[in-house]
Backbone as a chain_set.jsonl record, in Angstrom:
{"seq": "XXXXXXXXXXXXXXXXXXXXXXXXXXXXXXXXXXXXXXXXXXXXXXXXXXXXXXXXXXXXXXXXXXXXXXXXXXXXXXXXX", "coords": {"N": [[-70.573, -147.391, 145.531], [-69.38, -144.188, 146.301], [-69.637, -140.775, 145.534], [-68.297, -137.644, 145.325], [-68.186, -134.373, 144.861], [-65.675, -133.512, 144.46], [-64.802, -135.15, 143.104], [-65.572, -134.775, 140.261], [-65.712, -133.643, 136.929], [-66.643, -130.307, 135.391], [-67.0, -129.759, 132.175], [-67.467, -126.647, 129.617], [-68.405, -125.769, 126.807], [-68.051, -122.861, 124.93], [-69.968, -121.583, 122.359], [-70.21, -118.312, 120.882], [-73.063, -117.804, 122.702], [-73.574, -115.622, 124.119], [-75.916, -114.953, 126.553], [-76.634, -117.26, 127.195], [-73.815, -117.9, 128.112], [-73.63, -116.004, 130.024], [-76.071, -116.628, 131.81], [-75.364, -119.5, 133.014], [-72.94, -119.087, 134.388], [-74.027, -117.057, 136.032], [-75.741, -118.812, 137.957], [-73.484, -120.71, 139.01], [-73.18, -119.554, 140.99], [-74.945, -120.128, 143.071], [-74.09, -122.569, 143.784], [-73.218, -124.62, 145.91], [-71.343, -126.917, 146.499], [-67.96, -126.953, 145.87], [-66.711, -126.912, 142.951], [-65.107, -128.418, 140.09], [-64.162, -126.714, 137.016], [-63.937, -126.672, 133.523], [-63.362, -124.359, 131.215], [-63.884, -124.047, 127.485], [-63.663, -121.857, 125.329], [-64.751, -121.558, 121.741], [-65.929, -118.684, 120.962], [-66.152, -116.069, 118.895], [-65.086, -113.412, 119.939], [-62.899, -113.249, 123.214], [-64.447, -114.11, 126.714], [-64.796, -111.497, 129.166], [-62.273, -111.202, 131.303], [-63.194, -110.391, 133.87], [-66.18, -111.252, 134.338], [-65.414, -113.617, 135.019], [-64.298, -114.104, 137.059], [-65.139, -113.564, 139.853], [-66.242, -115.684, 140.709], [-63.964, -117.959, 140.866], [-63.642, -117.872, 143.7], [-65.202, -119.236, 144.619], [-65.234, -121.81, 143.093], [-63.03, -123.804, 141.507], [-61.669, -122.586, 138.476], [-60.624, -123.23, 135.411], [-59.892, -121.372, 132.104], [-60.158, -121.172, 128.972], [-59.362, -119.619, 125.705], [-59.755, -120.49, 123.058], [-59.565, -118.682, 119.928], [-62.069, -117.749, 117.33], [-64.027, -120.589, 116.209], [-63.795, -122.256, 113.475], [-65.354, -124.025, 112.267], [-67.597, -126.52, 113.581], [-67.419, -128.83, 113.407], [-64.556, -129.676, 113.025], [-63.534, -132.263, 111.793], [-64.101, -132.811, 109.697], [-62.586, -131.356, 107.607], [-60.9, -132.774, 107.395], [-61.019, -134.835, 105.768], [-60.607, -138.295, 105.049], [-59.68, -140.008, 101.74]], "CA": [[-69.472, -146.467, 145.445], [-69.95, -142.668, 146.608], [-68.766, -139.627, 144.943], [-68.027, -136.696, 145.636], [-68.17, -132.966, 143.972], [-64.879, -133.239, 143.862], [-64.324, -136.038, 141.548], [-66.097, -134.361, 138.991], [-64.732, -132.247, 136.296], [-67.287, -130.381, 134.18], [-66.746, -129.093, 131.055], [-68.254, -125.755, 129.701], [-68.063, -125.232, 125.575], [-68.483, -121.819, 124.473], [-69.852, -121.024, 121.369], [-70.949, -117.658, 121.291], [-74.17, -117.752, 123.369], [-73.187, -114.986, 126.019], [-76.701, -114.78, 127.59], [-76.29, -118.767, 127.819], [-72.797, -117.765, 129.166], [-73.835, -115.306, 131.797], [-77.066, -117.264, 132.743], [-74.677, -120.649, 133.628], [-72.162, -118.188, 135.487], [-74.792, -116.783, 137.59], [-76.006, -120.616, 138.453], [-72.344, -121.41, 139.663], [-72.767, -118.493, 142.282], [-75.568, -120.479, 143.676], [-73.973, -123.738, 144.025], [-72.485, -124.563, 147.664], [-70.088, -127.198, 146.984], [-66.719, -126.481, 145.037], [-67.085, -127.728, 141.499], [-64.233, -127.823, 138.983], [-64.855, -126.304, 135.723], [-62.98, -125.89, 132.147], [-64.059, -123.549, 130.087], [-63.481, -124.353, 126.42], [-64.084, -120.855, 124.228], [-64.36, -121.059, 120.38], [-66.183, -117.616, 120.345], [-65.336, -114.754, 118.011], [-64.509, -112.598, 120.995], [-63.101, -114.099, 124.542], [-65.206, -113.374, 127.763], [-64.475, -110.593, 129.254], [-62.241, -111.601, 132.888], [-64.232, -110.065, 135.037], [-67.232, -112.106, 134.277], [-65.025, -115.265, 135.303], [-62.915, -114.01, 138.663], [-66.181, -113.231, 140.768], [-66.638, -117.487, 140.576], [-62.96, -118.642, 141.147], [-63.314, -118.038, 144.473], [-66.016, -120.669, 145.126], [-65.101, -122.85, 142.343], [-61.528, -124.155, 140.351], [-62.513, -122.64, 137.335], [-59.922, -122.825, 134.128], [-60.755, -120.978, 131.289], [-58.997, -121.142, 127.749], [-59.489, -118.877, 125.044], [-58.847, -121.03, 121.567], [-60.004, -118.214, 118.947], [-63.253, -118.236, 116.951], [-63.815, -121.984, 115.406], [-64.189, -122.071, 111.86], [-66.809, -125.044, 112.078], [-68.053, -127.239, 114.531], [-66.882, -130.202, 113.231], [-63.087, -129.745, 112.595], [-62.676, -133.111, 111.508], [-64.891, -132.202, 107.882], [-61.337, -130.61, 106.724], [-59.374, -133.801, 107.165], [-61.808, -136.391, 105.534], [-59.946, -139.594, 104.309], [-60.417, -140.959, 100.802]], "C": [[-70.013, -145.049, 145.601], [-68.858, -141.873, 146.007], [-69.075, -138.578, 145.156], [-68.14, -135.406, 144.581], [-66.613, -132.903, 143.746], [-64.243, -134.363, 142.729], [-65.272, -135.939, 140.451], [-65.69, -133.306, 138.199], [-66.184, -131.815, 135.542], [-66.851, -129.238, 133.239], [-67.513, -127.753, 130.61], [-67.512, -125.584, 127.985], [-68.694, -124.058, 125.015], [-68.593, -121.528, 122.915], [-70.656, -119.256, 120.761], [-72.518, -117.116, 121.048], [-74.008, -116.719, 124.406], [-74.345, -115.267, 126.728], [-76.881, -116.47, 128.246], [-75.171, -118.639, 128.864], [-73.248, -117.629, 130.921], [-74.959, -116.096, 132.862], [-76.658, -118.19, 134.026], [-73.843, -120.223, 134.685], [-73.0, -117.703, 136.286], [-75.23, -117.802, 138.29], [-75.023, -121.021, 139.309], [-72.547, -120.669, 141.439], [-73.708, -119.215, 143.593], [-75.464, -122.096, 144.244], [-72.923, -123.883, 145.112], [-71.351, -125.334, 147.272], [-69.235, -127.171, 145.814], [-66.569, -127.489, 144.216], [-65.209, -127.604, 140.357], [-64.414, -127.678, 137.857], [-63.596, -126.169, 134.887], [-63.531, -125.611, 131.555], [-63.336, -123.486, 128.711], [-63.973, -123.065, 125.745], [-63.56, -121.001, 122.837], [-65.014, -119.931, 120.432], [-65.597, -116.651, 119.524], [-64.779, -114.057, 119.153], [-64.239, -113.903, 122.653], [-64.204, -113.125, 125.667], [-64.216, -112.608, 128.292], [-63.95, -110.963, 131.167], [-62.758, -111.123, 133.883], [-65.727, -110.455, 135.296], [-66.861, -113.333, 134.942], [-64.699, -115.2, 137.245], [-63.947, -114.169, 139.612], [-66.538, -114.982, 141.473], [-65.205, -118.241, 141.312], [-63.032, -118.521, 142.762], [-64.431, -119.079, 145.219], [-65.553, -121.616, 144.276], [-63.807, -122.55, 141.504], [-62.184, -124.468, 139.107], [-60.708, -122.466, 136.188], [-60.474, -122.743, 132.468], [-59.562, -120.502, 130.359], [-59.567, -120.401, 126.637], [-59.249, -119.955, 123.623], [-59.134, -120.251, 120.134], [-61.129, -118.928, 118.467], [-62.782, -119.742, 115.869], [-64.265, -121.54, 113.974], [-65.449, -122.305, 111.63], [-66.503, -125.72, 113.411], [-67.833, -128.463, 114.684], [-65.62, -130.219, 112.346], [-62.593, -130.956, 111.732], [-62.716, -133.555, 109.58], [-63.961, -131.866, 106.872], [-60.36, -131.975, 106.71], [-59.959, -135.178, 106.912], [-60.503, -137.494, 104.624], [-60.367, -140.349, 103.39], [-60.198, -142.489, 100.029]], "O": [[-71.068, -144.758, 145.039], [-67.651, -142.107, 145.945], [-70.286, -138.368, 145.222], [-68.172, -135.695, 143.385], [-66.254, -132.206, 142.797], [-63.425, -134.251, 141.816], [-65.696, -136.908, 139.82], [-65.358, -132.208, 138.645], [-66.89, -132.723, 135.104], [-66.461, -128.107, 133.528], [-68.469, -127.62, 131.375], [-66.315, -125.324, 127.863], [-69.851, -124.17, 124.609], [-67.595, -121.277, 122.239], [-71.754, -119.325, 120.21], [-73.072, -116.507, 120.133], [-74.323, -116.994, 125.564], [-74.079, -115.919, 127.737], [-77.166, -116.789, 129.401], [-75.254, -119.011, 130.035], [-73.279, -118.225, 131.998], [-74.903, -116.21, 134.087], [-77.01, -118.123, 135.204], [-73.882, -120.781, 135.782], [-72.744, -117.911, 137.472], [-75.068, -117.653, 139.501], [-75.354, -121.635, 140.323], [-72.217, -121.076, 142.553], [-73.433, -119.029, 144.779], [-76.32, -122.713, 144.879], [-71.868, -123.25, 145.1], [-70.264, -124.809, 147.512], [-69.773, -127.366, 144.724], [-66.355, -128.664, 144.512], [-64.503, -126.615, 140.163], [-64.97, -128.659, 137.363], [-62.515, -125.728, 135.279], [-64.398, -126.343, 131.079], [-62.241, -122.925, 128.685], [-65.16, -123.283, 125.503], [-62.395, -120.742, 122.537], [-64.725, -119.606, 119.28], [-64.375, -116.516, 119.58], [-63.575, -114.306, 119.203], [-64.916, -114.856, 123.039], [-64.606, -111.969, 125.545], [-63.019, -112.802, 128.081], [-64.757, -111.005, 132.095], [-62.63, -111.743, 134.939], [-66.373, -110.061, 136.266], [-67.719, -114.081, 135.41], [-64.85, -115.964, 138.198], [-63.678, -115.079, 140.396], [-67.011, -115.229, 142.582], [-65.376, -119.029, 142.242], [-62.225, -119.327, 143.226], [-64.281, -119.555, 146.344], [-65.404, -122.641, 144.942], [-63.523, -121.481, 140.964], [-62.782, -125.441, 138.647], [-59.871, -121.59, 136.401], [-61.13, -123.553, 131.812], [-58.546, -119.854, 130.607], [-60.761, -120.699, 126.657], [-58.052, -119.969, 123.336], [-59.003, -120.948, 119.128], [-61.418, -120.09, 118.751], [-61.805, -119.946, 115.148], [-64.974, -120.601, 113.61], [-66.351, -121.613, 111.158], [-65.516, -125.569, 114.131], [-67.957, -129.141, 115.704], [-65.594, -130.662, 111.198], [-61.56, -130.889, 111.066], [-62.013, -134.12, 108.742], [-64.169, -131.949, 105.661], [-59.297, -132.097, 106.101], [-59.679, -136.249, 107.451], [-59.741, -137.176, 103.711], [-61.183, -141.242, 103.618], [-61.081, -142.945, 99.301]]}, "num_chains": 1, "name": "protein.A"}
C-alpha cells in the first residue's frame, strides 16, 4: 500500500517552548511537499499570527488557541472512586 503526504495529518502540541516552536516552523519552510498540520496551543500566551501565515501558503496549517492548560494531565481532576 503507498501513501502519500497527503494522507497524513500531523499534529503539533504547544506547550510553551517557543524556541521549539519557531525551530519546527522554520523546518516546515524547508519541506517540499504540502503537509497538513494542527496546531494544538495550551500556552500561557497564543503565537503571535505572523509567525504562522508565512507557512500556510506551502502547507494546510490549522491552528487553535485553547488558553494556558492548568496541567498536563486533565484527567487527574476527574479521578473515579
Amino acid at each position: 500500500m503507498n501513501y502519500s503526504f497527503h494522507d497524513i495529518t500531523i499534529i503539533l502540541v504547544l506547550k510553551n517552548r517557543i524556541e521549539f516552536t519557531n525551530r519546527w516552523l522554520n523546518y516546515l519552510g524547508n519541506i517540499e511537499n504540502r503537509l497538513t498540520i494542527s496546531i494544538a496551543d495550551g500556552s500561557d500566551t497564543p503565537l503571535n499570527e505572523s509567525q504562522i501565515i508565512p507557512f500556510t501558503n506551502l502547507h494546510q496549517i490549522t491552528y487553535r488557541y485553547y488558553g494556558p492548560d492548568r496541567n498536563i494531565n486533565r484527567s487527574e481532576e476527574h479521578t473515579s472512586e
